[in-house]
C-alpha positions as CSV (number, residue, x, y, z in Angstrom):
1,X,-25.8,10.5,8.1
2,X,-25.9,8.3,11.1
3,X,-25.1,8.9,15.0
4,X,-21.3,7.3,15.6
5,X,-22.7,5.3,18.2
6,X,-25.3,3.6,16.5
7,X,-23.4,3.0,13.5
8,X,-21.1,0.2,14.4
9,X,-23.4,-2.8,13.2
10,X,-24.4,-0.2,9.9
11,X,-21.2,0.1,8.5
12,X,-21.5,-0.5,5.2
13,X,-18.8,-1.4,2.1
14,X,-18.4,1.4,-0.1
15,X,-17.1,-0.2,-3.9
16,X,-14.6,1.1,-5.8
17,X,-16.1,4.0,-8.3
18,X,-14.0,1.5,-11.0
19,X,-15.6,-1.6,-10.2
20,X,-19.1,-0.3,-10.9
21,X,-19.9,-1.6,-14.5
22,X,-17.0,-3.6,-14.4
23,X,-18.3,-5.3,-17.3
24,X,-19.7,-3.2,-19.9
25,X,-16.0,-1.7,-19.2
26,X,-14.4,-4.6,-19.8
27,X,-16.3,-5.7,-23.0
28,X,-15.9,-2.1,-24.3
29,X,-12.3,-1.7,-23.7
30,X,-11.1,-5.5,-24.4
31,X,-9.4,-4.3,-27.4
32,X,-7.1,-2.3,-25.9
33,X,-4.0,-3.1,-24.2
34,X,-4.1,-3.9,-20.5
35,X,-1.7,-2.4,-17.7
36,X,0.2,-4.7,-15.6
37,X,0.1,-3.4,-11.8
38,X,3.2,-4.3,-9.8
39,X,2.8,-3.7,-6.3
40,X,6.2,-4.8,-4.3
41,X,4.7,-4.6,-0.7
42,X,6.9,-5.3,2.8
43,X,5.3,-8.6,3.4
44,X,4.7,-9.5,-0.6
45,X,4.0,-8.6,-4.1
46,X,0.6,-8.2,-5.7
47,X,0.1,-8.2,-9.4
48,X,-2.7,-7.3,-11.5
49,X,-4.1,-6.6,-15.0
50,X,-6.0,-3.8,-16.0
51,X,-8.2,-2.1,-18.7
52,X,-8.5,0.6,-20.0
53,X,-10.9,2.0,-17.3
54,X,-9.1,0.4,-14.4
55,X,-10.8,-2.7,-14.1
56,X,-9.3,-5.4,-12.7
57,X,-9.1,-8.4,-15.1
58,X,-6.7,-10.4,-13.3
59,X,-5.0,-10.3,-10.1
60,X,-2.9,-12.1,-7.7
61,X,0.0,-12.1,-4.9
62,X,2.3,-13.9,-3.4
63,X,4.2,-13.6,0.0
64,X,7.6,-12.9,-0.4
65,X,8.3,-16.4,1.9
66,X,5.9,-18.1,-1.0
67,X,8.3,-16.6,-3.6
68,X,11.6,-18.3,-2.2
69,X,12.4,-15.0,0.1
70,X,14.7,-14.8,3.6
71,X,11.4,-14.0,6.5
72,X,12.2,-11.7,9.5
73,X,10.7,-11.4,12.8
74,X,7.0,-11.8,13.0
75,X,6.4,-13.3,9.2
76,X,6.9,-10.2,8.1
77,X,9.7,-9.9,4.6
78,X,13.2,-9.1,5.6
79,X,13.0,-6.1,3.1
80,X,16.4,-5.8,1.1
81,X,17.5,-9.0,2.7
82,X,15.9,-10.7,-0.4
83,X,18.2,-8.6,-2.9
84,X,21.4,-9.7,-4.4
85,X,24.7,-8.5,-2.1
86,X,22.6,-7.8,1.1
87,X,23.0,-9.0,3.5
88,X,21.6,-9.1,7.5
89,X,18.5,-7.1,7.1
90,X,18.9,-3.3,8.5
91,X,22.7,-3.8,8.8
92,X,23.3,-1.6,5.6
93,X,20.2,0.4,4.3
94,X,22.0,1.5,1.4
95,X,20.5,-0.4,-1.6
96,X,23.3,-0.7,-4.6
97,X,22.4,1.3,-7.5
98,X,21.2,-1.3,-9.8
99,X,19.7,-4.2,-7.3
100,X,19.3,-7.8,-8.6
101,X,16.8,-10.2,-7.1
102,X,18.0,-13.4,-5.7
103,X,18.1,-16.1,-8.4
104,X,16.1,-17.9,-6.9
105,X,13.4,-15.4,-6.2
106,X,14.0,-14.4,-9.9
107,X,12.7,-17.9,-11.3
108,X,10.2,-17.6,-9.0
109,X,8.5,-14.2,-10.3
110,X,9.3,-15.2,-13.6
111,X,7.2,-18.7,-13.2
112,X,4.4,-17.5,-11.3
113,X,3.8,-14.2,-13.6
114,X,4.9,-15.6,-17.1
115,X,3.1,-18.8,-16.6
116,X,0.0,-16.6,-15.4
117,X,-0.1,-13.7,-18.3
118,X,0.4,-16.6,-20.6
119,X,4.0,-16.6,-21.2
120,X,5.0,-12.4,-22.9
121,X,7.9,-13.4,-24.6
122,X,11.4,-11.5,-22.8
123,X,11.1,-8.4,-25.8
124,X,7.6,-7.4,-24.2
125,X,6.2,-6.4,-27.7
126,X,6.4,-9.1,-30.2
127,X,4.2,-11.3,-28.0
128,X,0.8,-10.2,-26.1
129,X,0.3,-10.8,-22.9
130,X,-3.0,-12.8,-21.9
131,X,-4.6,-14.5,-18.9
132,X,-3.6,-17.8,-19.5
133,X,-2.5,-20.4,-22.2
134,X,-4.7,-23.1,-23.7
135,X,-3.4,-26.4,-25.1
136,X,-4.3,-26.6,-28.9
137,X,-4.9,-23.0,-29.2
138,X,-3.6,-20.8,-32.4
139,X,-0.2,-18.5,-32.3
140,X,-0.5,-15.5,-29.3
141,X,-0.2,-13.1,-31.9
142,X,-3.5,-14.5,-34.2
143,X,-5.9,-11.4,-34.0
144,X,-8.6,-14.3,-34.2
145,X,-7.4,-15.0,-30.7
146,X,-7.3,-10.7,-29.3
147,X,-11.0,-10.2,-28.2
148,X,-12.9,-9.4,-25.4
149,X,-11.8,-9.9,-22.3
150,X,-15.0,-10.1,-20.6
151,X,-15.4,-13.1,-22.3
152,X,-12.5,-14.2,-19.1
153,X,-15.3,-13.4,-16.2
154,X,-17.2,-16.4,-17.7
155,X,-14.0,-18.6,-17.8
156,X,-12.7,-17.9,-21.3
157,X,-9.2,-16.4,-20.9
158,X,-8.1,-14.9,-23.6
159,X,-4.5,-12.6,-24.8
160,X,-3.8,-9.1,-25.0
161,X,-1.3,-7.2,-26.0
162,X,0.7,-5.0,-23.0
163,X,0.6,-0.8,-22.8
164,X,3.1,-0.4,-19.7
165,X,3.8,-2.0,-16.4
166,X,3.1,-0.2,-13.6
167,X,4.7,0.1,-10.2
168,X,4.3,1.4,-6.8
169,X,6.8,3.0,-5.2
170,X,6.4,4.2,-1.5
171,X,8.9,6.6,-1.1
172,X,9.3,9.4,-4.1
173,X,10.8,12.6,-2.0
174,X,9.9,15.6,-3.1
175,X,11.0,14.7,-6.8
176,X,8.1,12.9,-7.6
177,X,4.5,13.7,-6.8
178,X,3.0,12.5,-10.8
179,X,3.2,8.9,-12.5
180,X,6.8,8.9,-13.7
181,X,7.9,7.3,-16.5
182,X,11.3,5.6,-15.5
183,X,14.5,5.7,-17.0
184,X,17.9,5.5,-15.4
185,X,18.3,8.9,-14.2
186,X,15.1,8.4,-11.9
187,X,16.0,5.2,-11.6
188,X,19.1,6.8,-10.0
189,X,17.5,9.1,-7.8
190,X,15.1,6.3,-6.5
191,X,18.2,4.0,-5.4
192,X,19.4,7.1,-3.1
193,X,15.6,7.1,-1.8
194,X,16.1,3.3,-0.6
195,X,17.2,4.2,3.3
196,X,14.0,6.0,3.7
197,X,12.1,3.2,3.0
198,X,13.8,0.4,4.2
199,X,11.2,-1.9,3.4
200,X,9.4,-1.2,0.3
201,X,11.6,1.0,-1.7
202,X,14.6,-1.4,-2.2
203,X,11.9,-4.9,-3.3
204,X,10.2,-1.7,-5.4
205,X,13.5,-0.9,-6.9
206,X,14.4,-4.3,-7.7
207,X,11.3,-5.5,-9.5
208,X,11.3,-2.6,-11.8
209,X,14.8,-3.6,-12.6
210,X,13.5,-6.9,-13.1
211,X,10.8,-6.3,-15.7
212,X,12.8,-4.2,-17.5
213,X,15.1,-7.1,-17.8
214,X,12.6,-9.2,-18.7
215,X,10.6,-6.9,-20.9
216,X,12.6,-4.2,-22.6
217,X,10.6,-2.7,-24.9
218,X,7.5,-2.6,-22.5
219,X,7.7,0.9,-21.0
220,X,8.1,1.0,-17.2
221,X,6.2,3.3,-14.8
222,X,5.8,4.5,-11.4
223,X,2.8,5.9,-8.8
224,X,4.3,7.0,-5.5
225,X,2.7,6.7,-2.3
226,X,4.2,10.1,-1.1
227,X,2.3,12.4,-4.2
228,X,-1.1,12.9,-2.6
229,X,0.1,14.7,0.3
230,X,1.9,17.2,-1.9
231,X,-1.0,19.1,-0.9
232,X,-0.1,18.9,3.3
233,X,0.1,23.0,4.1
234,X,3.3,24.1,5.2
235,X,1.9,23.9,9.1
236,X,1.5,20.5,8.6
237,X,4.5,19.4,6.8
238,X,7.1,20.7,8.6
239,X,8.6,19.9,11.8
240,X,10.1,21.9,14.5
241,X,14.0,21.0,13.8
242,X,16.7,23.7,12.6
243,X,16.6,25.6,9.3
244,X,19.5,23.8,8.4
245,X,18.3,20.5,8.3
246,X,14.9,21.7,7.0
247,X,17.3,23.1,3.8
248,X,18.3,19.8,3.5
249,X,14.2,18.4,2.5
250,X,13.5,17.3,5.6
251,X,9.9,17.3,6.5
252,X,6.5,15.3,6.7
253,X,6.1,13.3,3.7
254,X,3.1,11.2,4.3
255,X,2.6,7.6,3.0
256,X,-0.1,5.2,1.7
257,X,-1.0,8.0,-0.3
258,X,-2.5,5.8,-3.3
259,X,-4.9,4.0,-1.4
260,X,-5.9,7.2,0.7
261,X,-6.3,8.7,-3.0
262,X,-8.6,6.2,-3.6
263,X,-10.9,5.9,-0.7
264,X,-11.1,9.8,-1.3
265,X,-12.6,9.1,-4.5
266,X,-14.8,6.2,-3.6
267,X,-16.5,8.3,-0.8
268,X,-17.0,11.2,-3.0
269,X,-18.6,9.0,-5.6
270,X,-20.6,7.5,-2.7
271,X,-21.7,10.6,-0.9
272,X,-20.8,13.3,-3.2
273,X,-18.4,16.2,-2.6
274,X,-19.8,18.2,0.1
275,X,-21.3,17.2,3.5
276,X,-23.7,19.6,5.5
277,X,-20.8,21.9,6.8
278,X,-19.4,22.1,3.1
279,X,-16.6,20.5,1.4
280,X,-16.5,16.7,2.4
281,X,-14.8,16.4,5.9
282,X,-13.0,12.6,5.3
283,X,-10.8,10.8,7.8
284,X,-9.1,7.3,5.9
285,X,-8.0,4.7,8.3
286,X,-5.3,2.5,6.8
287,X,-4.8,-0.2,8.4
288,X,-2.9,-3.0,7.7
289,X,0.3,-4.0,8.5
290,X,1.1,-0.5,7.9
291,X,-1.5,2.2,9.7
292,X,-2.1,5.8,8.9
293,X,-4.4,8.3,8.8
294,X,-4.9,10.7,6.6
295,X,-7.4,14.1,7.0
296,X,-8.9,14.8,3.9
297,X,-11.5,17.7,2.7
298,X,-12.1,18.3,-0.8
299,X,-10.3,15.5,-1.8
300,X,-6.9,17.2,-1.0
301,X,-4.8,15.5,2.2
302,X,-4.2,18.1,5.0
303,X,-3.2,15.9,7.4
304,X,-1.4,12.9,7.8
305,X,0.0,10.6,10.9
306,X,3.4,9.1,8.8
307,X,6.0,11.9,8.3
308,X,9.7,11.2,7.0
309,X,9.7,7.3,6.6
310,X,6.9,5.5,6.8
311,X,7.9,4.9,10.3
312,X,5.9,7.9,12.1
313,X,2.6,7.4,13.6
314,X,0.2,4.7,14.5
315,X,1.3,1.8,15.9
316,X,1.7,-1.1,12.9
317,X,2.2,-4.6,12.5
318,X,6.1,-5.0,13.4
319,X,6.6,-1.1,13.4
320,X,6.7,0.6,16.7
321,X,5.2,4.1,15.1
322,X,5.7,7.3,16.5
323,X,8.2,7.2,19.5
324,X,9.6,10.0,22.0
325,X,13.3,11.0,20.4
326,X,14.3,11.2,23.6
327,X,13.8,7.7,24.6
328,X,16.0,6.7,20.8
329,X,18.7,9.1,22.2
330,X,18.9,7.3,25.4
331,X,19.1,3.7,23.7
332,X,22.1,5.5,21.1
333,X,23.9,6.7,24.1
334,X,23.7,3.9,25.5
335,X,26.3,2.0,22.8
336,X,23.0,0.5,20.3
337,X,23.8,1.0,17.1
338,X,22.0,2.6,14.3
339,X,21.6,-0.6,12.1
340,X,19.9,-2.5,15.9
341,X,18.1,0.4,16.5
342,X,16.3,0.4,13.0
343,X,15.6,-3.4,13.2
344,X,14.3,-2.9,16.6
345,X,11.7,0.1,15.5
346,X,10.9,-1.3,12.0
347,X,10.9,-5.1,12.7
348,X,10.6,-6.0,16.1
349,X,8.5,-3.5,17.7
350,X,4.4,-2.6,16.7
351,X,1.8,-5.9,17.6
352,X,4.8,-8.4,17.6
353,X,7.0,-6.4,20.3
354,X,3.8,-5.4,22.3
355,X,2.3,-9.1,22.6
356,X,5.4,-11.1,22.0
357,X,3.0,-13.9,20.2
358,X,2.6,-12.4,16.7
359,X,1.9,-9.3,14.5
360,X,-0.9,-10.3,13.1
361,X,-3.8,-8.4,14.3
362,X,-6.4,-11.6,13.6
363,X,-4.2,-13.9,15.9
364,X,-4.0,-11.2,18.4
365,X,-7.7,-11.0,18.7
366,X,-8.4,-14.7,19.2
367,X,-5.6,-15.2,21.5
368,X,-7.0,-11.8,23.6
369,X,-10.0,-13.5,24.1
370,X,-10.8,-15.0,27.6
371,X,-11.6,-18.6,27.9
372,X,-12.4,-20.9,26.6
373,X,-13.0,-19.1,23.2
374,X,-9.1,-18.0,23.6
375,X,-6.0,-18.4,26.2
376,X,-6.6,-14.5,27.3
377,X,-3.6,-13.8,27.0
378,X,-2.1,-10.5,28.3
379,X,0.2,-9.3,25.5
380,X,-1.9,-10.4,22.9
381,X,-4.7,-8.1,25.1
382,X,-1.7,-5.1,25.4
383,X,-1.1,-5.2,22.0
384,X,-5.4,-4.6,20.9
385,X,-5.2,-2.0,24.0
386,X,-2.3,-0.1,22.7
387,X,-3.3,-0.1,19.3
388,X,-6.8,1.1,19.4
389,X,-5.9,3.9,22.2
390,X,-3.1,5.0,19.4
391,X,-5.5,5.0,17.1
392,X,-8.3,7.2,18.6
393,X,-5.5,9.8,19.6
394,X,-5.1,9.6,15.8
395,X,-8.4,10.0,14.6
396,X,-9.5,12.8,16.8
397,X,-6.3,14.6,16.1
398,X,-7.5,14.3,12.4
399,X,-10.9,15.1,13.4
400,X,-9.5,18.8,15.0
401,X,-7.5,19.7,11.8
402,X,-10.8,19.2,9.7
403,X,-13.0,21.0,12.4
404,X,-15.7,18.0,12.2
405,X,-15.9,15.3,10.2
406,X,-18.7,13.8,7.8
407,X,-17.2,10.3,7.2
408,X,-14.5,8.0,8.7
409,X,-13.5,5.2,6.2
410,X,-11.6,2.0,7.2
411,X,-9.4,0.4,4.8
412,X,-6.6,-2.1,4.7
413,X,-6.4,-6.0,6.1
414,X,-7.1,-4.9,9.7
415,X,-9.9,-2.0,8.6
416,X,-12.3,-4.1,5.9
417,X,-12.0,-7.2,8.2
418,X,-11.3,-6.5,11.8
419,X,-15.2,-6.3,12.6
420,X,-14.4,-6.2,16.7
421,X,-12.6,-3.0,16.1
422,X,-15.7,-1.1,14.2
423,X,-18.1,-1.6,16.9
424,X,-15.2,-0.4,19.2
425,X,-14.6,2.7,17.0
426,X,-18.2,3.8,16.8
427,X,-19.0,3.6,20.6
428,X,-15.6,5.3,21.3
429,X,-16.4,7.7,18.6
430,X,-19.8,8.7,19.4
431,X,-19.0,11.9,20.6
432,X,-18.2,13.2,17.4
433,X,-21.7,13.9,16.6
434,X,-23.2,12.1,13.2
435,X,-20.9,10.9,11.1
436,X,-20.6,7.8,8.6
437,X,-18.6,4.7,9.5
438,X,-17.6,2.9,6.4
439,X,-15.9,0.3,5.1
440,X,-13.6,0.7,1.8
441,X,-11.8,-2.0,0.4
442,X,-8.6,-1.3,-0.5
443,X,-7.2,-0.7,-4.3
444,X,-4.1,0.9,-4.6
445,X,-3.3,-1.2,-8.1
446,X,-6.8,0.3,-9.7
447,X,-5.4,3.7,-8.9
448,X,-2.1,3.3,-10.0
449,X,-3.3,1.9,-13.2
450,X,-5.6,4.9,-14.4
451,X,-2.8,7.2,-13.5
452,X,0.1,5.7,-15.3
453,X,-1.8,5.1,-18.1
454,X,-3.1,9.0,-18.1
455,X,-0.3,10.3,-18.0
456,X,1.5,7.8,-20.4
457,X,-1.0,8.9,-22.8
């Protein structure tokens, strides 16, 4: 362990417990079919391959504005603008049953993803799926062509065959907490889910819709975000509102639950599973253009900052975060409608409301700074301010519900790159005793790809 205060310029990367011999996994499992990852994100999608053992053999994204999609405020996706029959973003958050992608945004997946797995033919089956194509080459389904994928680190790209796609789904309610294989009556349930994750449920909901079209006889699967805070205690689940509206399943959910998963597992496979007070006391700092924080000892989430919707808790990229009701009562009676006052908290408040410039936390930090490295400017300066005070309430909240902690781990965009905000962490931090500051990079797809294919097996 290392003193808090002296650890800022020592924080060190902690890998993905998948990644380590990467390549004797990949040459032992080439062979076997890999999982396509499909991770429909609020600003983009990201889409990977992966082997048997979670290795990544492939990956990509694209924004959704790269893709052909309508942009709101900030940069940020318009959400279920980008589906067929919506229409202003956050005037109607109830996503059909069935949603289509635009056509346009339909060639678009279909280009950039066909053309990249090397053109898995509409059935799914008859055709493998590879890394790419090569001019002159022998049919897709010649077994002389099916070997070892880590042939592909070296530059040889060569076609498999597909297990499953995989998705990530942010919002599963209390219906879902395991992979799921999907058919229409979750498929069902998942479209009424839509409203409480106005942004990443509905493109979720849409691209599984899409590969099925596109892939029939590939089966389709889902992680959820919300599953690996089926463990929060009652005490930290449940809010103080009336029994009646608690009968109706409304508590603490808890989000980003996938990449908290896997942070929990890179740190144990770092450090091991107990610290010097016992079980391993972790605090995970997501934070991207979504933020939350999640308490975690044992490898079991007992805390958590986002509650209902991902909407609760830190202060985000366009999200405003945790705000008094009171103050959303107010605005209501006031004559705002419900539709303004969701774009308001989910797209116009967070870094881009508090500097007015942007919500990106990078171009915040260069326009903060004072001449004549920057324009020192004030809301850009705010927004930092706000964010990192918000932040610190957070952690030391988490830090109370674990009684100590043994490591705090950053993840996400703003956490493996912001490098300003770790020094600023581990002074404000340092009187949490001796702790480890680490960095974990983020891999939600790795984690969504061992499970599905677990539990499809």
């Amino acid at each position: 362990m290392i003193p808090a205060g002296a650890g800022a310029a020592a924080a060190h990367r902690v890998d993905d417990p998948a990644a380590v011999g990467a390549l004797e996994g990949a040459r032992l499992g080439a062979l076997e079919a890999p999982v396509l990852v499909l991770n429909a994100g609020s600003t983009g999608l990201k889409a990977s391959l992966h082997g048997p053992d979670g290795a990544c053999l492939w990956r990509d994204e694209r924004s959704w504005a790269a893709l052909g999609a309508a942009q709101g405020p900030g940069g940020l996706a318009a959400g279920p603008g980008f589906l067929q029959g919506q229409g202003n973003p956050g005037a109607d958050l109830e996503a059909p049953a069935q949603p289509n992608l635009l056509p346009e945004l339909d060639q678009a997946l279909a280009g950039w993803l066909e053309g990249a797995l090397g053109g898995l033919d509409h059935s799914g089956s008859a055709g493998p799926v590879g890394l790419a194509r090569s001019e002159g080459a022998g049919p897709l389904d010649d077994p002389a062509r099916v070997g070892a994928v880590a042939a592909g680190i070296q530059g040889v790209r060569v076609p498999l065959p597909l297990a499953l796609v995989a998705h990530r789904v942010v919002h599963g309610g209390e219906r879902f907490t395991v992979p799921t294989l999907l058919e229409e009556p979750e498929l069902a349930v998942l479209a009424a889910l839509s409203p409480l994750a106005p942004l990443h449920n509905p493109p979720a909901l849409a691209l599984i819709h899409w590969a099925r079209a596109r892939w029939p006889r590939v089966p389709q699967w889902a992680c959820f975000d919300t599953a690996f805070h089926a463990t929060l205690p009652p005490e930290a689940r449940t809010y103080a509102i009336p029994p009646s509206w608690r009968r109706e399943g409304l508590r603490r959910y808890g989000f980003h639950g996938l990449n908290h998963q896997h942070v929990a597992e890179a740190v144990a496979w770092r450090f091991g599973p107990t610290g010097p007070a016992g079980p391993l006391r972790l605090i995970s700092c997501h934070l991207g253009g979504g933020c939350s924080l999640c308490a975690i000892r044992d490898g079991r989430s007992i805390a958590t900052t986002m509650g209902f919707t991902p909407l609760e808790g830190l202060v985000m990229a366009s999200r405003s975060g945790s705000v008094d009701p009171g103050l959303l009562l107010h605005q209501l009676q006031r004559g705002l409608e419900a539709a303004e006052l969701e774009r308001a908290l989910q797209r116009e408040g967070g870094l881009l409301g508090l500097s007015e410039l942007s919500a990106s936390m990078e171009v915040l930090r260069a326009a903060a700074a004072p001449p004549p490295q920057g324009e020192g400017h004030r809301g850009a300066a705010l927004a930092i301010g706000v964010f990192r005070h918000r932040l610190l309430e957070g952690i030391g909240a988490m830090a109370a519900c674990l009684q100590g902690v043994d490591v705090i781990a950053l993840t996400g965009g703003i956490g493996e790159h912001d490098q300003a905000l770790r020094l600023e962490l581990a002074e404000a931090l340092a009187w949490l005793g001796r702790f480890e500051l680490v960095v974990v990079p983020a891999d939600e797809e790795g984690v969504i790809a061992r499970s599905c294919r677990r539990a499809a097996q």
